[in-house]
PAZAPA-4460 file (N, C-alpha, C; in steps of 0.05 Angstrom, whole numbers, plus 32768, in hexadecimal, padded with zeros to 4 digits):
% residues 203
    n_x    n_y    n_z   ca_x   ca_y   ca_z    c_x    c_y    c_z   seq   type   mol
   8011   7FE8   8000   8000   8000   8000   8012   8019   8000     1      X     A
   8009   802C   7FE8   801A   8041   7FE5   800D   805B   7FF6     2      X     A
   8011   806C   8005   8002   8083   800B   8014   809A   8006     3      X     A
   8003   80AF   8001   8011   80CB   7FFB   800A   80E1   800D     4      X     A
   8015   80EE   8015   800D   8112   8025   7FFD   80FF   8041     5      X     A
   7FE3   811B   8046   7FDF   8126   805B   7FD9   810A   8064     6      X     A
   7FCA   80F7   805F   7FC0   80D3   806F   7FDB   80CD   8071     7      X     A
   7FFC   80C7   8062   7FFF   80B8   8069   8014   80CA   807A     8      X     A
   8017   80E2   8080   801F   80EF   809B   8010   80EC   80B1     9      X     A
   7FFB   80E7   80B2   7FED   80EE   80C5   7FFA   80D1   80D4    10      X     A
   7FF2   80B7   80C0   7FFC   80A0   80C9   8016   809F   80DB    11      X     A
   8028   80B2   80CF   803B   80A6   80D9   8042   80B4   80EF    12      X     A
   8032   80C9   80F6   8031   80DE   8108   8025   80CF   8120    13      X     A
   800F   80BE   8116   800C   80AB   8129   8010   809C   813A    14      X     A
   8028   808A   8129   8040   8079   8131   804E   8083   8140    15      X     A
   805B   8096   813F   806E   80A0   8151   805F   80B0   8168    16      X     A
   8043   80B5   8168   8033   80BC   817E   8037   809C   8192    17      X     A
   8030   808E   8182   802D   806D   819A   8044   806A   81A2    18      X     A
   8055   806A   818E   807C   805F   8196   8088   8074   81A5    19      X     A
   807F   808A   81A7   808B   809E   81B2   807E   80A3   81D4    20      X     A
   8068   808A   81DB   805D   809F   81F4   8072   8098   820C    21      X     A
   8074   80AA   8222   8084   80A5   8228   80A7   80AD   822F    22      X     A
   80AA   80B5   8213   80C6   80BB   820C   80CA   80D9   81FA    23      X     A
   80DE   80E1   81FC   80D9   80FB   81EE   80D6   8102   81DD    24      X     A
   80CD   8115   81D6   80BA   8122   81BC   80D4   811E   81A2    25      X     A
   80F2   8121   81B1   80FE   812A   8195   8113   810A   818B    26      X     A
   8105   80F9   819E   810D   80D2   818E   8112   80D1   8178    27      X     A
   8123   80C8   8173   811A   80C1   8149   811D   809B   8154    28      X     A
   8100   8099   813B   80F5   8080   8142   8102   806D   8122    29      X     A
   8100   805B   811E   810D   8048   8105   80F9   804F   80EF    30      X     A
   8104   8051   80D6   80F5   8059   80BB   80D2   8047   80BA    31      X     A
   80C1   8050   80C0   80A3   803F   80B7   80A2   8030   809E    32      X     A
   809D   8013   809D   809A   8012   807F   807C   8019   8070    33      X     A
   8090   8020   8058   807E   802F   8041   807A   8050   804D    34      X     A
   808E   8060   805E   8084   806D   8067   80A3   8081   8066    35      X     A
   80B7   807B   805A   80D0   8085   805D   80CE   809F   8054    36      X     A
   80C2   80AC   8039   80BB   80C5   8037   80B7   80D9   804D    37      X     A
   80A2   80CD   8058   8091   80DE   806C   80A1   80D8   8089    38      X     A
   80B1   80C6   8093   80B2   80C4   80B0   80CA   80D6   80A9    39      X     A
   80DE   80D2   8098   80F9   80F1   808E   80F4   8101   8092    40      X     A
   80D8   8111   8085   80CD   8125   8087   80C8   812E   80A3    41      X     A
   80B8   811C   80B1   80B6   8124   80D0   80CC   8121   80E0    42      X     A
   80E0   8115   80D9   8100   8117   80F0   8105   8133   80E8    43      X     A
   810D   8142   80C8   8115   815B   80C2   8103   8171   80D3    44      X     A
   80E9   8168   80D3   80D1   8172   80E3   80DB   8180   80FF    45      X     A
   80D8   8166   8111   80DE   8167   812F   80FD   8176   812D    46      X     A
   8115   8171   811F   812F   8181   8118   8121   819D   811E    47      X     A
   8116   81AC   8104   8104   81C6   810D   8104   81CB   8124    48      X     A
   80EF   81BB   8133   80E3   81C0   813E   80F5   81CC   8165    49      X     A
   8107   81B4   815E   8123   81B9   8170   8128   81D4   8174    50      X     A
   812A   81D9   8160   813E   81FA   8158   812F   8210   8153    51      X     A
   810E   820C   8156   8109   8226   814C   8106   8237   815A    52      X     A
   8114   8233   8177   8110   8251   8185   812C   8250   8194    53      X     A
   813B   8249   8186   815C   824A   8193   816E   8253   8175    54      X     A
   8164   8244   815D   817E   8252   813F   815F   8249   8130    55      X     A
   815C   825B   8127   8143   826C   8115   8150   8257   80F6    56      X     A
   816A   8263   80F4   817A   824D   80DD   8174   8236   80D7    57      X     A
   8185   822B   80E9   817C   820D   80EA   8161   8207   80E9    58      X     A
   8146   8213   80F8   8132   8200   80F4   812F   8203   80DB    59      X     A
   8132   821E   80C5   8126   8222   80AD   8139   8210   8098    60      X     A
   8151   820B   80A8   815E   81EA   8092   814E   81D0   809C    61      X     A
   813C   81D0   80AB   813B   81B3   80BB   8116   81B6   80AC    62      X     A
   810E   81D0   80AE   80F4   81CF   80A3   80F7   81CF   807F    63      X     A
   8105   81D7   8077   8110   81D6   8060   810A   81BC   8051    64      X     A
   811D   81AC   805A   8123   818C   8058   8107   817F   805D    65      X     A
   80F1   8188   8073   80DA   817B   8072   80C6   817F   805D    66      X     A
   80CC   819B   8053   80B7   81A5   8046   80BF   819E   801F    67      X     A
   80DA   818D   801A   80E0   8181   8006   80D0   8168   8005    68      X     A
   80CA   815D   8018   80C3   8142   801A   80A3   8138   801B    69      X     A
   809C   8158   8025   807A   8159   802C   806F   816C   801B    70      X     A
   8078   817B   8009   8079   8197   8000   8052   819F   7FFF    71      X     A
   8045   8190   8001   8027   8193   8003   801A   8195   801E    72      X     A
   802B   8189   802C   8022   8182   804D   8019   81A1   8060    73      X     A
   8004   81AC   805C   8008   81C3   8071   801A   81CF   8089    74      X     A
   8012   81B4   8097   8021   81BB   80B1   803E   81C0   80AA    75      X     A
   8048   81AE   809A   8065   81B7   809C   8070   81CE   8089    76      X     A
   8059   81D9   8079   8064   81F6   8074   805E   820B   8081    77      X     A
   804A   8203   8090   8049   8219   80A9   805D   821D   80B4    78      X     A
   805D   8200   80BF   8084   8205   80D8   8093   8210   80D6    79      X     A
   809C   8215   80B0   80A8   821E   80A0   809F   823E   8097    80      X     A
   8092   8242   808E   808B   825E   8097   8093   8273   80B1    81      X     A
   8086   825E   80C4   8082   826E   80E3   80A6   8271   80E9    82      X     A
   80B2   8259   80DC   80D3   8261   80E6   80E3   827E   80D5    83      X     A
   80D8   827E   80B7   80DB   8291   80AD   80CF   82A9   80B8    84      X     A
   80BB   82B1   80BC   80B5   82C8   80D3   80C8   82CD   80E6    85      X     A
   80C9   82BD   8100   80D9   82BC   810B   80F4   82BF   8103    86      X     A
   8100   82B8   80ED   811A   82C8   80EC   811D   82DF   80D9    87      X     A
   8108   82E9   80CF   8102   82FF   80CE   8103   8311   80E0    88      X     A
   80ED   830D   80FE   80E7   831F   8110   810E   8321   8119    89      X     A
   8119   830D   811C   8136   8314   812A   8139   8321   8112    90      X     A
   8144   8320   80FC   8151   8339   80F3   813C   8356   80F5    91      X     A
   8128   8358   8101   811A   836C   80FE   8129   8375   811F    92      X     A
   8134   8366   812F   813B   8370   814C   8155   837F   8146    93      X     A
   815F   8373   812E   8181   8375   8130   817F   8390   811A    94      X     A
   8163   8398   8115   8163   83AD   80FD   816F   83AC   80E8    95      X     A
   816B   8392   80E1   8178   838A   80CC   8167   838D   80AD    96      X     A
   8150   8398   80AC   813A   8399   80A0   8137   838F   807B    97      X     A
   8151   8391   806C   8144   8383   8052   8149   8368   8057    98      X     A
   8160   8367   8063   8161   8345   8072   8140   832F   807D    99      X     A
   812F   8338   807E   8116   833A   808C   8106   8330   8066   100      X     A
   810C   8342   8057   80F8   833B   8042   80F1   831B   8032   101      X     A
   810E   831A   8032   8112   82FC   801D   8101   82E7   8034   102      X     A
   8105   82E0   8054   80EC   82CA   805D   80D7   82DA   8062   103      X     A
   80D5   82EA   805E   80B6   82EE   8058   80AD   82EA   8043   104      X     A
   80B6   82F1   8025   80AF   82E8   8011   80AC   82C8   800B   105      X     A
   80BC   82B6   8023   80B9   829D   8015   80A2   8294   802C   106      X     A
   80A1   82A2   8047   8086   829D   804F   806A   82A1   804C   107      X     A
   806B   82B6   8039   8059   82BB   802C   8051   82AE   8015   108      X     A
   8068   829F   8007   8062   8288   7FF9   8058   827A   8002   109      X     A
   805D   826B   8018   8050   824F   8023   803C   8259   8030   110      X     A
   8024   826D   8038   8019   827A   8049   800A   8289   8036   111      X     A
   8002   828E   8020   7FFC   82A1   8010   7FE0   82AB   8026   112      X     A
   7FCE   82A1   8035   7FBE   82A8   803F   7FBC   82B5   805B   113      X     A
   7FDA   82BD   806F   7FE3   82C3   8084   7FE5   82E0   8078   114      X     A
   7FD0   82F4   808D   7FD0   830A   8090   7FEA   831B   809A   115      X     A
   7FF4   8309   80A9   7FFE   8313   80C0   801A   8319   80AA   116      X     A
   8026   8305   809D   803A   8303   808F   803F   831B   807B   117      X     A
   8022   832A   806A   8026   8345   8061   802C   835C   8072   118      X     A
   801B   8354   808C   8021   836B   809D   8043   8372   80A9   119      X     A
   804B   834E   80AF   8062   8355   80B3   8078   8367   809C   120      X     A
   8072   835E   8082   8086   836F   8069   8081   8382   806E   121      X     A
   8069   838F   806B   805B   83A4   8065   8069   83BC   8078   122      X     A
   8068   83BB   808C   807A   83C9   80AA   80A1   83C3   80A4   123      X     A
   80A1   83B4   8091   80C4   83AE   8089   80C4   83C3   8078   124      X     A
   80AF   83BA   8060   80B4   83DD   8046   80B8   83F0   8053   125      X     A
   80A5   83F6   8068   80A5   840B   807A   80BD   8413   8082   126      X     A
   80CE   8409   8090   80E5   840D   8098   80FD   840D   8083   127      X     A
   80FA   8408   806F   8112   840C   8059   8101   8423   8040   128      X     A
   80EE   8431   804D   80DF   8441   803F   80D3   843A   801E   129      X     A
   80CD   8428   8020   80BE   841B   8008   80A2   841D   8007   130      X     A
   809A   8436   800C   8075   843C   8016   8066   842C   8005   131      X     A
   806E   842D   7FEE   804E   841F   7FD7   804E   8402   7FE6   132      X     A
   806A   83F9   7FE0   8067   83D7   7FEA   8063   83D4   8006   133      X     A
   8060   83E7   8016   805D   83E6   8027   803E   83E9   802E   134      X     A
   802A   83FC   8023   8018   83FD   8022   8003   83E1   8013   135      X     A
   8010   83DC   8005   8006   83C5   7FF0   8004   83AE   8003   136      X     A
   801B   83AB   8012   8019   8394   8026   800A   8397   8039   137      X     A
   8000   83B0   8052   7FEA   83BB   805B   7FD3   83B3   8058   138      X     A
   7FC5   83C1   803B   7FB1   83B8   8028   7FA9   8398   801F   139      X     A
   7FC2   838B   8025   7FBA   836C   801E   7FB4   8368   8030   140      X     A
   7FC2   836E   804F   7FB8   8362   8067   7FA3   8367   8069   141      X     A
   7F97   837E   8068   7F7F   838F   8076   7F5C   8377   806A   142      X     A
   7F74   8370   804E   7F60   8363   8031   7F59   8348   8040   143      X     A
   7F6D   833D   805C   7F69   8324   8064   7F5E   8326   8083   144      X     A
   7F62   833C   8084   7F51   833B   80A0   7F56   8353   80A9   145      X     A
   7F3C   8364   80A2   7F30   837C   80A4   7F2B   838F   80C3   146      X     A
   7F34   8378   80D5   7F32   8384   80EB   7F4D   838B   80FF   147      X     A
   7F67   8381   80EA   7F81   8386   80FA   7F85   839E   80FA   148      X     A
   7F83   83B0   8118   7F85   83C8   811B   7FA9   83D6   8118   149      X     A
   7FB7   83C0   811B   7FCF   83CA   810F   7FDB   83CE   80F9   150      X     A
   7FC8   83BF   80E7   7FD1   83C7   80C4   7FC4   83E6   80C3   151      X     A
   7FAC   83F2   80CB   7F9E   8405   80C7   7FAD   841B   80D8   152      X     A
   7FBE   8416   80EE   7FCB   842F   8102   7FE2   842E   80EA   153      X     A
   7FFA   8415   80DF   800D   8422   80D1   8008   8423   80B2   154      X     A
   7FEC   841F   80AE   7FEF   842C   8094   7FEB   8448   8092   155      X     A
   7FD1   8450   80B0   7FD5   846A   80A9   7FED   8477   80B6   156      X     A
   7FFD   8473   80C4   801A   847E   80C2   802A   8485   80AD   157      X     A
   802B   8468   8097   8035   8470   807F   802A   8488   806C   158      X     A
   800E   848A   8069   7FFD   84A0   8060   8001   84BC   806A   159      X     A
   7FF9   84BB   8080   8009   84D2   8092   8028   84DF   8084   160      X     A
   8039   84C9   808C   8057   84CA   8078   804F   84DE   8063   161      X     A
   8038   84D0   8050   803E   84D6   8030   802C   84F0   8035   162      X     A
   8027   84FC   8043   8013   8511   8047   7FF0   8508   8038   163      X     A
   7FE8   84F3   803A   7FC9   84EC   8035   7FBD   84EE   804D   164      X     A
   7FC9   8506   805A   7FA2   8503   806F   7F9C   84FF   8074   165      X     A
   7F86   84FF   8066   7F69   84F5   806E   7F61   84D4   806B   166      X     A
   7F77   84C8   805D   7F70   84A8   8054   7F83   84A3   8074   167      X     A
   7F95   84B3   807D   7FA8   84A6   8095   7F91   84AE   80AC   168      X     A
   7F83   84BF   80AC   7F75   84C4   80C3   7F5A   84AA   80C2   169      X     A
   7F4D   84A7   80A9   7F38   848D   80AD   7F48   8477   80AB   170      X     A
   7F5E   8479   80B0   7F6B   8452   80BB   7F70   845A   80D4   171      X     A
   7F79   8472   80E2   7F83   8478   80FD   7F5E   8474   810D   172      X     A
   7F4D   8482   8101   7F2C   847E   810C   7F2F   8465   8114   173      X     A
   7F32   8453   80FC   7F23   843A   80FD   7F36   8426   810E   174      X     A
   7F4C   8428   810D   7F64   8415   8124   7F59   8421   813B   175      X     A
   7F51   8439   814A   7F46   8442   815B   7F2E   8439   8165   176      X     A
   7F1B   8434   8155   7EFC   8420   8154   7F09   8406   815E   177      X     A
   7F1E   83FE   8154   7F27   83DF   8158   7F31   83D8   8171   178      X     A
   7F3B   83E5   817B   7F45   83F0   8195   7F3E   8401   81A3   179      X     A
   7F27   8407   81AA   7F21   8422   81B6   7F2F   8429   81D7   180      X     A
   7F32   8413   81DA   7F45   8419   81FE   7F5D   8427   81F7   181      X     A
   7F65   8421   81DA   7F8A   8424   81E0   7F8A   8442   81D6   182      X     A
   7F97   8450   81EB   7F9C   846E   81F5   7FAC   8476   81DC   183      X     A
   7FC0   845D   81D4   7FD7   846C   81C5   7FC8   8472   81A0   184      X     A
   7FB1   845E   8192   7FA3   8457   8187   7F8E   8477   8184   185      X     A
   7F89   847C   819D   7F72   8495   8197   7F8B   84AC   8197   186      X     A
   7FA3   84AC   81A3   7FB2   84CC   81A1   7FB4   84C4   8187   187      X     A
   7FC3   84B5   8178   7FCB   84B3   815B   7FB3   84B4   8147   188      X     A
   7F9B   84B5   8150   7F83   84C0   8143   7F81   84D7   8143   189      X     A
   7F7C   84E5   815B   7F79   84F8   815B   7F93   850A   8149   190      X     A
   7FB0   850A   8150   7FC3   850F   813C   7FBE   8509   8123   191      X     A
   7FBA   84F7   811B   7FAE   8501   8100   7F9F   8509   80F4   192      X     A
   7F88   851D   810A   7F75   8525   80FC   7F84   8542   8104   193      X     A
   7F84   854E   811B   7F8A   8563   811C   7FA8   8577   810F   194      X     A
   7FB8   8564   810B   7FCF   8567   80F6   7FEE   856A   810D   195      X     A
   7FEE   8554   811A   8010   8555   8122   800C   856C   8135   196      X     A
   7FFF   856B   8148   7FFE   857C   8160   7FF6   8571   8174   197      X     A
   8012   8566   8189   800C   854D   819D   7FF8   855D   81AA   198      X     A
   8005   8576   81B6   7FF9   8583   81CA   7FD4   8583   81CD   199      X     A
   7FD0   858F   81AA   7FAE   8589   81AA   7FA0   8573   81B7   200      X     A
   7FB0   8558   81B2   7FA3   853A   81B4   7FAB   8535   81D1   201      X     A
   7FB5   854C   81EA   7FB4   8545   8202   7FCC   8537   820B   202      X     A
   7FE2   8539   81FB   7FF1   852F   8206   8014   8537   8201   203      X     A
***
């Protein structure tokens, strides 16, 4: 019996659920037969999974190697994604910022439907002053989920930037509606309506 993708991961995900209770998560158990594809795939897997909050690197070689073997399998281009973020966000600590673009572009490959992943570029253009692409990425997010009050505070920042106004003051309104507790959310409303005069907005 031959199986392919998500059944015959799940299977083998299985296996090492029974053979594994007990003992630790990161065992490597003997090849399954009919199953050598996929149990590879999940040793490179758990490798990832080792490293993804100690060398950002390594898991994205260890998710790498899984995602050759499963290249359809969700979960493991998530893993793969989420590690690319993540070593994104570190070069975003180290202000390292075009360094930041290339895994996001490939997480946004495997992720085409993660909001979060435009928002994160989108705030990178920002910082290496690339407003359109920066806005464009904004606008996608906003396109995937209409209620993230942070794509709407820094897009209208960027607008603001480009001197538009009145389009930066109805995203500063509406992140404000989204958040109405957060103090910092209504002064940066009010700033952009009244024009760059902290003092007006009380503070």
């Amino acid at each position: 019996m031959e199986l392919r993708g998500a059944n015959l991961t799940r299977a083998a995900l299985e296996y090492l659920a029974q053979e594994g209770a007990g003992r630790s998560r990161w065992t490597w158990f003997p090849p399954l037969p009919d199953y050598t594809l996929e149990t590879e795939a999940l040793y490179w897997w758990q490798l990832g999974d080792l490293y993804r909050y100690s060398d950002e690197s390594k898991a994205i070689v260890y998710y790498e190697k899984a995602c050759t073997r499963l290249e359809t399998e969700e979960i493991v281009q998530q893993s793969l994604a989420e590690a690319y973020l993540a070593f994104a966000r570190q070069r975003y600590r180290e202000k390292a910022y075009e360094q930041m673009l290339l895994p996001l572009k490939k997480a946004i490959k495997l992720r085409p439907a993660y909001q979060n992943l435009y928002y994160e570029r989108g705030i990178t253009y920002n910082y290496l002053r690339r407003y359109e692409e920066a806005l464009a990425d904004l606008n996608h997010a906003l396109s995937l989920n209409q209620y993230d009050d942070r794509s709407y505070r820094d897009r209208g920042m960027i607008l603001l930037g480009l001197e538009k106004r009145e389009q930066a003051s109805s995203d500063f309104k509406r992140a404000s509606e989204l958040r109405p507790m957060d103090v910092e959310l209504r002064w940066i409303d009010c700033w952009g309506h009244i024009g760059l005069d902290p003092e007006k907005c009380g503070r």
